[in-house]
N, CA, C and O atoms as a Tripos MOL2 file, in Angstrom:
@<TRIPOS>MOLECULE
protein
  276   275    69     0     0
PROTEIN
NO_CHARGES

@<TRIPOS>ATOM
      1 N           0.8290   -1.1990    0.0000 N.3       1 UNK1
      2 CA          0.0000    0.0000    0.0000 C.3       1 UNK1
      3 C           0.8710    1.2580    0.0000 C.2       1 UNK1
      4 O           0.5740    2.1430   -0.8030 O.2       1 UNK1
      5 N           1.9650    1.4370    0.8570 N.am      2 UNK2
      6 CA          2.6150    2.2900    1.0470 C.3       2 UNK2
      7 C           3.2340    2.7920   -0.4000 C.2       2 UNK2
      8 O           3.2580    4.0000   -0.6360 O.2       2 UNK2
      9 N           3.7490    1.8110   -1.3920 N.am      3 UNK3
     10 CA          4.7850    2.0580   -2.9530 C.3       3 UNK3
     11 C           3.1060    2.3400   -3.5390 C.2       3 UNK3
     12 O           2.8290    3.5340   -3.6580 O.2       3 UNK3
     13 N           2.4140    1.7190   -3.7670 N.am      4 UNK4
     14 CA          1.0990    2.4920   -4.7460 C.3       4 UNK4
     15 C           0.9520    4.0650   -4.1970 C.2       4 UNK4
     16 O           0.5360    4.9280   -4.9700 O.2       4 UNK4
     17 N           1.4200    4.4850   -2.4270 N.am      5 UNK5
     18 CA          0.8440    5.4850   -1.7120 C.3       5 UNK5
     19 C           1.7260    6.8640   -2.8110 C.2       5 UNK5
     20 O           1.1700    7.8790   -3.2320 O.2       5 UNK5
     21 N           3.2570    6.4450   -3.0550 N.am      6 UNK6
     22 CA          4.5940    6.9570   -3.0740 C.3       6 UNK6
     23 C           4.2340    6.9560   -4.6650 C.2       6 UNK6
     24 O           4.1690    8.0560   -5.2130 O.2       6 UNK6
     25 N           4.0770    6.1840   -5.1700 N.am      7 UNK7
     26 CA          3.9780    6.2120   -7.0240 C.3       7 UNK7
     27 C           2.6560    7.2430   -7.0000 C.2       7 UNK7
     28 O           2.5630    7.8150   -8.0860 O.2       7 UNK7
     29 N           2.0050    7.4850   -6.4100 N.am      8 UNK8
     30 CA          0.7450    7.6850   -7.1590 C.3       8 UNK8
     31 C           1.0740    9.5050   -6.7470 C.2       8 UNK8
     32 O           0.8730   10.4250   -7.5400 O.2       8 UNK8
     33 N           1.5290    9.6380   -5.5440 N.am      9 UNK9
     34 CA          2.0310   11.0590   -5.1080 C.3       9 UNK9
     35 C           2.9800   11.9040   -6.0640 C.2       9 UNK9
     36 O           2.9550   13.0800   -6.4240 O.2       9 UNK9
     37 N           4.2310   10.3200   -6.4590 N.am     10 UNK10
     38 CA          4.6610   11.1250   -7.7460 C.3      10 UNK10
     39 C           4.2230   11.5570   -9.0010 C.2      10 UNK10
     40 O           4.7910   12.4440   -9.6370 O.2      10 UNK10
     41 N           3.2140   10.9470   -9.3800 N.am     11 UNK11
     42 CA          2.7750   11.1840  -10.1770 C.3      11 UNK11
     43 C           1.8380   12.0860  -10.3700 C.2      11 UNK11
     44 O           1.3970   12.3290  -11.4930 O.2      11 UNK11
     45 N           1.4500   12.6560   -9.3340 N.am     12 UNK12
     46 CA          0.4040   14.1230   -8.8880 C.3      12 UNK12
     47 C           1.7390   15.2780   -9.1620 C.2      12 UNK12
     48 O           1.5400   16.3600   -9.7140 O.2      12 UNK12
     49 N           2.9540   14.8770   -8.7250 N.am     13 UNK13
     50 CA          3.9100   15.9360   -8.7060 C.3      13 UNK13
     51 C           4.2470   16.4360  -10.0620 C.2      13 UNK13
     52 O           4.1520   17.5620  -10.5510 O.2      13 UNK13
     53 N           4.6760   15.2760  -10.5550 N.am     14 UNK14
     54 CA          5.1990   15.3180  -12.1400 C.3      14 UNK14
     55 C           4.0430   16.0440  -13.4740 C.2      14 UNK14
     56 O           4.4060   16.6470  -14.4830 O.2      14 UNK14
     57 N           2.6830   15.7470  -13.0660 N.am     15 UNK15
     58 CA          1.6490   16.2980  -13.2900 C.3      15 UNK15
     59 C           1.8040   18.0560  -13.2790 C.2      15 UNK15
     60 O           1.8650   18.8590  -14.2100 O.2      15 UNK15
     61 N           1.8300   18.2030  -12.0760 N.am     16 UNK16
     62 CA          1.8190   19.5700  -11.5430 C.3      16 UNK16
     63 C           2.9320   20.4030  -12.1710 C.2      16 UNK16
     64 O           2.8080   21.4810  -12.7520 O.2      16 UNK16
     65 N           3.8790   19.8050  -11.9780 N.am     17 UNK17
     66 CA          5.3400   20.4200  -12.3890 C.3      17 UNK17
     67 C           5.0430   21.1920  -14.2540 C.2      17 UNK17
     68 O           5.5390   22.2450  -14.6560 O.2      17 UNK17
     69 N           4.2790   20.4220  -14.9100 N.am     18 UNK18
     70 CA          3.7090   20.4490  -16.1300 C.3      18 UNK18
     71 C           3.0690   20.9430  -16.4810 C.2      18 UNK18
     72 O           3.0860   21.2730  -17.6670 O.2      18 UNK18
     73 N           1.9830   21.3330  -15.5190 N.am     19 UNK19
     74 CA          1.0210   21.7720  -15.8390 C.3      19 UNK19
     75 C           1.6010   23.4620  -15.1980 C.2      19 UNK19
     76 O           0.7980   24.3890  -15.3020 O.2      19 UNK19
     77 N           2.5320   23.6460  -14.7760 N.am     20 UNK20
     78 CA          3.3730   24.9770  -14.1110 C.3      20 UNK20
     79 C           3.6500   25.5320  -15.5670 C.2      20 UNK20
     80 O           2.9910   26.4720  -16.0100 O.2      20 UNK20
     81 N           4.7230   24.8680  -16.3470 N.am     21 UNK21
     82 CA          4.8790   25.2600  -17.0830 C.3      21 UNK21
     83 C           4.0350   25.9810  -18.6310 C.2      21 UNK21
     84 O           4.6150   26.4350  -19.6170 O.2      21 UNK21
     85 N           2.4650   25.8760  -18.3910 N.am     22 UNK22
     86 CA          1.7870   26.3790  -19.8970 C.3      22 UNK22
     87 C           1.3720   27.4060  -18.8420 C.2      22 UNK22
     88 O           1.5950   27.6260  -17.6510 O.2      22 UNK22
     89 N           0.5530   28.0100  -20.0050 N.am     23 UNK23
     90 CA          0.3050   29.7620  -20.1750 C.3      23 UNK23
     91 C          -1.1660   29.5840  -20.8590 C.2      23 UNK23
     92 O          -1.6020   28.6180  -21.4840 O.2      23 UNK23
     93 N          -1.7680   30.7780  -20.5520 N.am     24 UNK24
     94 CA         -3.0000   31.2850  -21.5020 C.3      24 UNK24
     95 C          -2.3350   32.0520  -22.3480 C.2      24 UNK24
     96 O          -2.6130   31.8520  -23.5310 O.2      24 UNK24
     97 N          -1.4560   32.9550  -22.0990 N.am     25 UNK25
     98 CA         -1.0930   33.4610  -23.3390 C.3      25 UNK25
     99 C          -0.0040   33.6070  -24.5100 C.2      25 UNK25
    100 O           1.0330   32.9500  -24.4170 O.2      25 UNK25
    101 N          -0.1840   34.3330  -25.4530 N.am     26 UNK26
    102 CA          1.0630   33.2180  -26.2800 C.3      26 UNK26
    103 C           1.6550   34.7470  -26.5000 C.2      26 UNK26
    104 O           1.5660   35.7930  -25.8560 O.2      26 UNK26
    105 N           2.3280   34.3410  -27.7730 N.am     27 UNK27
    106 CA          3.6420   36.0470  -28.5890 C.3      27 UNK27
    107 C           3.5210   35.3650  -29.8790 C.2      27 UNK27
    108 O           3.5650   34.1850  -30.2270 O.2      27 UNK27
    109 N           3.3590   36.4640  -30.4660 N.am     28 UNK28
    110 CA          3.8370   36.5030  -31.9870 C.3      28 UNK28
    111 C           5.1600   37.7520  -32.0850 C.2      28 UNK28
    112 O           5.5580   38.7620  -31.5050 O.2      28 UNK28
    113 N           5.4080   37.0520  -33.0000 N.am     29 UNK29
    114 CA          7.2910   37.8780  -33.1110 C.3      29 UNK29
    115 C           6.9890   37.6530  -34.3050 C.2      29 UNK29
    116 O           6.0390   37.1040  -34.8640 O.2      29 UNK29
    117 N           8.5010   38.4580  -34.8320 N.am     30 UNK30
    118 CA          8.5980   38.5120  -36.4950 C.3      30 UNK30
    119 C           9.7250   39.5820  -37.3280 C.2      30 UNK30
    120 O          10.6100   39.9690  -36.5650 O.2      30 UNK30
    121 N           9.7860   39.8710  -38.0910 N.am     31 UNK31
    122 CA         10.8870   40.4010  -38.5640 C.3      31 UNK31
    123 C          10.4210   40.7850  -40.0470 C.2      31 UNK31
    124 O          10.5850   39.9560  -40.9420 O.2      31 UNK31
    125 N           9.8490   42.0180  -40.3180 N.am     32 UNK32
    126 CA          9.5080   42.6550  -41.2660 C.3      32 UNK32
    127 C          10.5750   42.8800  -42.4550 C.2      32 UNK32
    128 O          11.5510   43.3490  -41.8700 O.2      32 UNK32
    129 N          10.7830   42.8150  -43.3710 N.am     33 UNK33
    130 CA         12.0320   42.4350  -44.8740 C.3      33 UNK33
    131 C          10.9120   43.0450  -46.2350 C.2      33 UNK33
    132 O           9.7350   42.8070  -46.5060 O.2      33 UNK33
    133 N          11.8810   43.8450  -46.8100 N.am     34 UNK34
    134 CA         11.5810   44.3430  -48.8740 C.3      34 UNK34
    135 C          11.6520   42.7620  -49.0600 C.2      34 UNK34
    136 O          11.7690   41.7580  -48.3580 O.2      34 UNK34
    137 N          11.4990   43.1460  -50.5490 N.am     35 UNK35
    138 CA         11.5690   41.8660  -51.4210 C.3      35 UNK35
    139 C          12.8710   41.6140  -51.8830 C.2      35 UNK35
    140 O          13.1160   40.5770  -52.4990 O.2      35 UNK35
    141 N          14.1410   42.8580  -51.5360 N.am     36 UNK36
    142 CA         15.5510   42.0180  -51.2100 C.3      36 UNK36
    143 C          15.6550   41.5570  -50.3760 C.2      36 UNK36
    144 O          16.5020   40.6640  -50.3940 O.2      36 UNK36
    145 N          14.9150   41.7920  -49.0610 N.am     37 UNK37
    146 CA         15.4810   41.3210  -48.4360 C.3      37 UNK37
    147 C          16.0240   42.0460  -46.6340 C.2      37 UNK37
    148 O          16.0350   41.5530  -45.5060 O.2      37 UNK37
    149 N          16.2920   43.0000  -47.0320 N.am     38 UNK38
    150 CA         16.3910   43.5320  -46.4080 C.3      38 UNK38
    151 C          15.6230   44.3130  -45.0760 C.2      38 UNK38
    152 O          14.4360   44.5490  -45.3020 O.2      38 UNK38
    153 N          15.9410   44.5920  -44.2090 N.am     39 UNK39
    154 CA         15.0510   44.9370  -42.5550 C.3      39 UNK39
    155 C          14.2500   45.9740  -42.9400 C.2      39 UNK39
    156 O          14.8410   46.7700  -43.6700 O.2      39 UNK39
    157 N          12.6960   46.3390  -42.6190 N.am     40 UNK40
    158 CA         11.8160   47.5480  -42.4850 C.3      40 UNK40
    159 C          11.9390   48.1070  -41.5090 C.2      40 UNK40
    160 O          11.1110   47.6070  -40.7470 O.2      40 UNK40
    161 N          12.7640   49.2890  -40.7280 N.am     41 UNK41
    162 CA         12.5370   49.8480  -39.4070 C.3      41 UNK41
    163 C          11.3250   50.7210  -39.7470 C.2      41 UNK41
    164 O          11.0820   51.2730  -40.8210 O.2      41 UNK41
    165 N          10.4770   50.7350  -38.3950 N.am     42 UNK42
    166 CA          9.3990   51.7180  -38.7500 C.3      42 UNK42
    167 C           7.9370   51.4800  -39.3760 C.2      42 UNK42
    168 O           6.9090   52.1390  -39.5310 O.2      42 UNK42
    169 N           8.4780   49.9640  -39.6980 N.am     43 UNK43
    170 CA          6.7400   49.4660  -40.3570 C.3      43 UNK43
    171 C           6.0780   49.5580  -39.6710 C.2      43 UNK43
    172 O           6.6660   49.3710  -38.6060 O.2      43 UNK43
    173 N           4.7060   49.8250  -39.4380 N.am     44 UNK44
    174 CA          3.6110   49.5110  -38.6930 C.3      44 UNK44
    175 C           3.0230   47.8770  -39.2290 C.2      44 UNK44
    176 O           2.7500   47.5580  -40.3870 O.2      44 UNK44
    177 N           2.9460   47.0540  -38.0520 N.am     45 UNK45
    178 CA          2.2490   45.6280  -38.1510 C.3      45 UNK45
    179 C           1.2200   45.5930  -37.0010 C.2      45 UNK45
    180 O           1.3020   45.8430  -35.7980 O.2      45 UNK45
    181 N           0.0990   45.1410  -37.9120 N.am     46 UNK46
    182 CA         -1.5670   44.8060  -37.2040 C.3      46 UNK46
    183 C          -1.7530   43.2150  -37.0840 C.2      46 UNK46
    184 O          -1.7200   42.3960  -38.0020 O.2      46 UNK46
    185 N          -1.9300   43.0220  -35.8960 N.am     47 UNK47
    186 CA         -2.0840   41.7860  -35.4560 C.3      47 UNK47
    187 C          -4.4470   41.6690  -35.3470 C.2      47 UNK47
    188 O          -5.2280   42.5160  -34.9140 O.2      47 UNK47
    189 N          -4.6950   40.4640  -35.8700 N.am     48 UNK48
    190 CA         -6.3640   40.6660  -36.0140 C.3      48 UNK48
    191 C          -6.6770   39.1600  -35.6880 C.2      48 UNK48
    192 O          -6.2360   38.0930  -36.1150 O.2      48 UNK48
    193 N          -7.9100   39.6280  -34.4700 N.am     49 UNK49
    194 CA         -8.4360   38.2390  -34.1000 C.3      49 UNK49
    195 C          -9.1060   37.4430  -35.3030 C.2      49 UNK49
    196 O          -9.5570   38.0370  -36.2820 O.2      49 UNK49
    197 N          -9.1340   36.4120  -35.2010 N.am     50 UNK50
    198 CA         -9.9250   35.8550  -36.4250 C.3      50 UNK50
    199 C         -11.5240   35.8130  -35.8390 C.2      50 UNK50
    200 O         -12.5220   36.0710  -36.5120 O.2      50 UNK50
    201 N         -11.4990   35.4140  -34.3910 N.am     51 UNK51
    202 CA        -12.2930   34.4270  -34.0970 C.3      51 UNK51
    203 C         -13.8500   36.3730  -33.6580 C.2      51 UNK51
    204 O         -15.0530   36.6150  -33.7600 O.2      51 UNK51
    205 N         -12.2090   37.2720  -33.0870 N.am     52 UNK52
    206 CA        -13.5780   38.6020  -32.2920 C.3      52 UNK52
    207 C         -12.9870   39.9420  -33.2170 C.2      52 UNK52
    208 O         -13.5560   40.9480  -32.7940 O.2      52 UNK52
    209 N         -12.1030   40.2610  -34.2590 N.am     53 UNK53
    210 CA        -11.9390   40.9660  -35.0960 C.3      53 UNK53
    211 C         -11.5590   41.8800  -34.3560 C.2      53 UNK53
    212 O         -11.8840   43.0030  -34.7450 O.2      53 UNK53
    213 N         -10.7380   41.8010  -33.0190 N.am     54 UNK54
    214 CA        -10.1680   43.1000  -32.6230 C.3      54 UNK54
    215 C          -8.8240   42.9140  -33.4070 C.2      54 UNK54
    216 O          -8.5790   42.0940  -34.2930 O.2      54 UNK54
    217 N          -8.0440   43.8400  -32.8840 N.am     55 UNK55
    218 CA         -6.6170   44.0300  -33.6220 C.3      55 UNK55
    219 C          -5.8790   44.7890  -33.0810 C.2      55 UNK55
    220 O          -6.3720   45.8270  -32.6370 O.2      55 UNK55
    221 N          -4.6550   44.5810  -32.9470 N.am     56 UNK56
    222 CA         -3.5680   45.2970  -32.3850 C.3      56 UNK56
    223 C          -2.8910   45.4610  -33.1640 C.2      56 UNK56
    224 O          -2.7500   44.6780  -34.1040 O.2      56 UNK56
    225 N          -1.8290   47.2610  -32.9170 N.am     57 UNK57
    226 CA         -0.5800   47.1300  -33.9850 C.3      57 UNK57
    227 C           0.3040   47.7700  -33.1070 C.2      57 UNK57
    228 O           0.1180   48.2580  -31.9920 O.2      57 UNK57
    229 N           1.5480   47.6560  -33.9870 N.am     58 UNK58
    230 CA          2.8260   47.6880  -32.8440 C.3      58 UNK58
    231 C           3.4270   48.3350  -34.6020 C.2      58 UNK58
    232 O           2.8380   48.3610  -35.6820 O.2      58 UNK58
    233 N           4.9000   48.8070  -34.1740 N.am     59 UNK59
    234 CA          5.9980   49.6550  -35.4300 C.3      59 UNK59
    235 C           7.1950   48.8630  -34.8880 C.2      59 UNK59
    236 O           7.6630   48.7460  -33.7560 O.2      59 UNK59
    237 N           7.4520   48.4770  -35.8040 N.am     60 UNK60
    238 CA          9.0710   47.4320  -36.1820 C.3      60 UNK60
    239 C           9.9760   48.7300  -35.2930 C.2      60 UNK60
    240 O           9.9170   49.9580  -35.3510 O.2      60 UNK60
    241 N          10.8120   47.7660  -34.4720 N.am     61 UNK61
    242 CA         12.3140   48.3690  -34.1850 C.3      61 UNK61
    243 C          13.4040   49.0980  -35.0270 C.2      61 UNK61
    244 O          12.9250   50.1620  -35.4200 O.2      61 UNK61
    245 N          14.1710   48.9990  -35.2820 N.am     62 UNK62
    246 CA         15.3950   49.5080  -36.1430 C.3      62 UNK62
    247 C          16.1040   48.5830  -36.9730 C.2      62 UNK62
    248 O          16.5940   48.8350  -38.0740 O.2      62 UNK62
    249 N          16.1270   46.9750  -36.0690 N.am     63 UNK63
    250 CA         15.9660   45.9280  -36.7740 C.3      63 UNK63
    251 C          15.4270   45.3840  -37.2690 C.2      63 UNK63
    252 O          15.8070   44.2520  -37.5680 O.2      63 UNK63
    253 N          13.8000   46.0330  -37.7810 N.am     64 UNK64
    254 CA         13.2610   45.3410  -38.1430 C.3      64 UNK64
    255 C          12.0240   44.1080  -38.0870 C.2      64 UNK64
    256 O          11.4400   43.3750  -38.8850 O.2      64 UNK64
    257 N          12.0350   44.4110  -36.4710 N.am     65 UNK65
    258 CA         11.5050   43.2270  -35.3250 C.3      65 UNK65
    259 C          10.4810   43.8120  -34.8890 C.2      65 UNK65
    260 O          10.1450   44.9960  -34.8910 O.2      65 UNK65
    261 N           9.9280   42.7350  -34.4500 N.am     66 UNK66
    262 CA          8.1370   43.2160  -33.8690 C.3      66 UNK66
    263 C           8.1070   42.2190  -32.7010 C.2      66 UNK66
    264 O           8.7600   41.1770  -32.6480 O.2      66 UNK66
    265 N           7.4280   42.5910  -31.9580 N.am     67 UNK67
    266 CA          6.2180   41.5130  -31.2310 C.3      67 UNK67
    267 C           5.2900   41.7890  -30.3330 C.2      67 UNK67
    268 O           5.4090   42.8690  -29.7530 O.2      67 UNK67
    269 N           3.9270   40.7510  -29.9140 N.am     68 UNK68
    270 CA          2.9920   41.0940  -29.8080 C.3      68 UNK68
    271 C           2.7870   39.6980  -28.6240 C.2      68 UNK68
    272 O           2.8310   38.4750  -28.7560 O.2      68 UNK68
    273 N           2.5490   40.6250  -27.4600 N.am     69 UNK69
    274 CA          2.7240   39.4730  -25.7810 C.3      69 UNK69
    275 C           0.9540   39.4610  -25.9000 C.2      69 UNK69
    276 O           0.2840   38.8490  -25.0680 O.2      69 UNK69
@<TRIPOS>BOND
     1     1     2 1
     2     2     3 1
     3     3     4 2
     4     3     5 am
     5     5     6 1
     6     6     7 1
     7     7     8 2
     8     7     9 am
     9     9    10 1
    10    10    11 1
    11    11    12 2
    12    11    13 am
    13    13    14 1
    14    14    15 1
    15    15    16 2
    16    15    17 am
    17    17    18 1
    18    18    19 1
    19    19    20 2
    20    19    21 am
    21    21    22 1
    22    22    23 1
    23    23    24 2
    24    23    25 am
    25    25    26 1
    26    26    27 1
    27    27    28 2
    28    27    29 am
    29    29    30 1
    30    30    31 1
    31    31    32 2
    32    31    33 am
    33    33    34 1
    34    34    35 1
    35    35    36 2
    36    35    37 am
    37    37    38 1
    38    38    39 1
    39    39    40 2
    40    39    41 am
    41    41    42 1
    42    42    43 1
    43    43    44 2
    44    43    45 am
    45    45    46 1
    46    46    47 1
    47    47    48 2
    48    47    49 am
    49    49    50 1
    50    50    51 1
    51    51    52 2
    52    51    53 am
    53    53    54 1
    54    54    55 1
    55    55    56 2
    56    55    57 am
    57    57    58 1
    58    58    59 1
    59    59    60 2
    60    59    61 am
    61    61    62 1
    62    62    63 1
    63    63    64 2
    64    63    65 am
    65    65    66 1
    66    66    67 1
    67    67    68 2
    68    67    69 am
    69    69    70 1
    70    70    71 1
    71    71    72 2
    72    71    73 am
    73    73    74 1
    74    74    75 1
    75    75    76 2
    76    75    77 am
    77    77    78 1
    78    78    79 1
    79    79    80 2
    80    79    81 am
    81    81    82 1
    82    82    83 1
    83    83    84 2
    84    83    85 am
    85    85    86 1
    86    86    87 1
    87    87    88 2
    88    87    89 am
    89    89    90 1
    90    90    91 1
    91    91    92 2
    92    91    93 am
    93    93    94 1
    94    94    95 1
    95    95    96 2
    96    95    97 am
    97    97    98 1
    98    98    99 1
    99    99   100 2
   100    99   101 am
   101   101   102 1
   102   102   103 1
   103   103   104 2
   104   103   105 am
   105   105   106 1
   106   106   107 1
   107   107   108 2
   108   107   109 am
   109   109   110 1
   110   110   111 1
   111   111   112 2
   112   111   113 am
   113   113   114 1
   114   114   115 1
   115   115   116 2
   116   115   117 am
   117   117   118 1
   118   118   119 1
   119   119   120 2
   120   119   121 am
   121   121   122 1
   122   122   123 1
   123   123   124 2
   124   123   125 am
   125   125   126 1
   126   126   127 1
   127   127   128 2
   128   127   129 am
   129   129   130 1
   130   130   131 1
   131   131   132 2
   132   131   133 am
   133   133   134 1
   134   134   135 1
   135   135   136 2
   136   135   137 am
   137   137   138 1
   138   138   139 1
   139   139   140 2
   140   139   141 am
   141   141   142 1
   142   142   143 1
   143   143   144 2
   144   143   145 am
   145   145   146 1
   146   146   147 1
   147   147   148 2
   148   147   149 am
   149   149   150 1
   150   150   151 1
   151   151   152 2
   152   151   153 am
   153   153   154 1
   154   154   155 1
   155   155   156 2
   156   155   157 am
   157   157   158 1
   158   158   159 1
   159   159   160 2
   160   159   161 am
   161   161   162 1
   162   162   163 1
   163   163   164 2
   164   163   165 am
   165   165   166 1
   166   166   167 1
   167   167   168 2
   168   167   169 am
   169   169   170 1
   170   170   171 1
   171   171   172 2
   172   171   173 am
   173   173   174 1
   174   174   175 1
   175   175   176 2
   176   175   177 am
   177   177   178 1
   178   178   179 1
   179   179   180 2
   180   179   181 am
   181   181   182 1
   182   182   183 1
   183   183   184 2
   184   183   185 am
   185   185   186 1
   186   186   187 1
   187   187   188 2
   188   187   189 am
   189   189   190 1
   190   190   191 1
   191   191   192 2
   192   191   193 am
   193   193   194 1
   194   194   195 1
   195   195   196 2
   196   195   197 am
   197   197   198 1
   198   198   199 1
   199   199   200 2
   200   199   201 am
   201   201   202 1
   202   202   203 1
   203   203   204 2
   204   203   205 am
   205   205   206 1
   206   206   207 1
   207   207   208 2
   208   207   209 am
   209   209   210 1
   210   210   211 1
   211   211   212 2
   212   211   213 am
   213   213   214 1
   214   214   215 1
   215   215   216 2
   216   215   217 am
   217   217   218 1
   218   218   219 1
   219   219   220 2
   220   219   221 am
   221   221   222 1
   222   222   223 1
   223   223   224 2
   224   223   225 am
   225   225   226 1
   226   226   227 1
   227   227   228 2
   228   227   229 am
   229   229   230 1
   230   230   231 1
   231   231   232 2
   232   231   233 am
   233   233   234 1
   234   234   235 1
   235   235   236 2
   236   235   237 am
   237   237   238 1
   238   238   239 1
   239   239   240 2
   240   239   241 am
   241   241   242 1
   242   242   243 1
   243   243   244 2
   244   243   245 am
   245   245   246 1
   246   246   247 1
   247   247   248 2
   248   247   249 am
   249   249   250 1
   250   250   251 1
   251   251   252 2
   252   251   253 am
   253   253   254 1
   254   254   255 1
   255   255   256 2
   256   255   257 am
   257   257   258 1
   258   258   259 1
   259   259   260 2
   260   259   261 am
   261   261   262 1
   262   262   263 1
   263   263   264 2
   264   263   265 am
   265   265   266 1
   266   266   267 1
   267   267   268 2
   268   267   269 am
   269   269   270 1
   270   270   271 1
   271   271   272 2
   272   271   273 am
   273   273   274 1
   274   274   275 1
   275   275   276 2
@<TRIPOS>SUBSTRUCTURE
     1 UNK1         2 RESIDUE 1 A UNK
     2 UNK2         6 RESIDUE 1 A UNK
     3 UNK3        10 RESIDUE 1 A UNK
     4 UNK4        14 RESIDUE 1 A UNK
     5 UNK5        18 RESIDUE 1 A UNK
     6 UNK6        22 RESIDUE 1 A UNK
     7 UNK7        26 RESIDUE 1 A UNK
     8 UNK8        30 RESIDUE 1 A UNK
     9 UNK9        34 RESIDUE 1 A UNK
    10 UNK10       38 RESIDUE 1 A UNK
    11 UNK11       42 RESIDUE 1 A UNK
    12 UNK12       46 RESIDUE 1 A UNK
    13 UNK13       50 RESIDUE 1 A UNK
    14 UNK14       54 RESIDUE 1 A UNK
    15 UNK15       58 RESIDUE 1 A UNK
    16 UNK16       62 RESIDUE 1 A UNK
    17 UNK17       66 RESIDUE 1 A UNK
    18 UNK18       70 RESIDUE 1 A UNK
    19 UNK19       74 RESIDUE 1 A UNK
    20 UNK20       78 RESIDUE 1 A UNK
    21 UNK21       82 RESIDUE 1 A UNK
    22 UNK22       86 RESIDUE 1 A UNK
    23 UNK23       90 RESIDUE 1 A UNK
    24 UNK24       94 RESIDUE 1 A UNK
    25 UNK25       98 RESIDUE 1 A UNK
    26 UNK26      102 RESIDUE 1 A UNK
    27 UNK27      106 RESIDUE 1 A UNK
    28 UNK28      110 RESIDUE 1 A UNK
    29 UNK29      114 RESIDUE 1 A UNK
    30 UNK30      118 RESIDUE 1 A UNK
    31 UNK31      122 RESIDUE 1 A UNK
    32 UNK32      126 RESIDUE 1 A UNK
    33 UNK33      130 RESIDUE 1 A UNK
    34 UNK34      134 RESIDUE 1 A UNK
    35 UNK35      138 RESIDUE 1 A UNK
    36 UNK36      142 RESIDUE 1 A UNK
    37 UNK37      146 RESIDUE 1 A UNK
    38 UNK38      150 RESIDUE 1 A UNK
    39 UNK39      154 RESIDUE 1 A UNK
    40 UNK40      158 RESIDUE 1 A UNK
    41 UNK41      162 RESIDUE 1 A UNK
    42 UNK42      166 RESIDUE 1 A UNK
    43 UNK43      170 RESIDUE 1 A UNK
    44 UNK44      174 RESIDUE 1 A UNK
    45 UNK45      178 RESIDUE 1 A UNK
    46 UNK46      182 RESIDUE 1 A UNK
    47 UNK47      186 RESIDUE 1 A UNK
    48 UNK48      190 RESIDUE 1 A UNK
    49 UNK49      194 RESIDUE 1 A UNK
    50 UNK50      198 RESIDUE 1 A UNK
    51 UNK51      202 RESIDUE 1 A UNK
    52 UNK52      206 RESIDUE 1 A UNK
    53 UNK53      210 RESIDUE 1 A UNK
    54 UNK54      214 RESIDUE 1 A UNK
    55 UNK55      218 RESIDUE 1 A UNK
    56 UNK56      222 RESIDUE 1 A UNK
    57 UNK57      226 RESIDUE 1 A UNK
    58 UNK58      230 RESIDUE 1 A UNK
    59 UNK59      234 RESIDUE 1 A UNK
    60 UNK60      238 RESIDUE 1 A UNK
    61 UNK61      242 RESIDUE 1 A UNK
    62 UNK62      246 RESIDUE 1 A UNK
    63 UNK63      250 RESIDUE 1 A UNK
    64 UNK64      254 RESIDUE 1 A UNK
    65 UNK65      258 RESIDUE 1 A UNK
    66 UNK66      262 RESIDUE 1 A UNK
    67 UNK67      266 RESIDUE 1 A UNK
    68 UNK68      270 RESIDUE 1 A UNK
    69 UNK69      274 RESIDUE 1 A UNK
């Protein structure tokens, strides 16, 4: 009884430990580029729900980079 008591505790732990690690929320990142190729500082990028049609926008860094927490 006692090793079913000890396995089954670990396994509530290992559970938990897992379930620590996710999130509700996610990031989109990205890196805005011309058709050489090259970095956009300054773009404006709109991020749009599919599901409730709101939308967010954010303006590229200097590199070029975006993201959206």
């Amino acid at each position: 009884m006692t090793i079913r008591a000890l396995l089954i505790v670990g396994v509530l732990i290992t559970l938990s430990t897992v379930a620590l690690g996710q999130t509700s929320r996610g990031t989109v990142a990205g890196t805005v580029t011309d058709p050489n190729g090259a970095v956009v500082a300054g773009a404006e990028v709109t991020l749009t729900s599919a599901a409730t049609k709101l939308t967010r926008t954010t303006t590229t860094n200097g590199e070029g980079l975006y993201r959206f927490e």
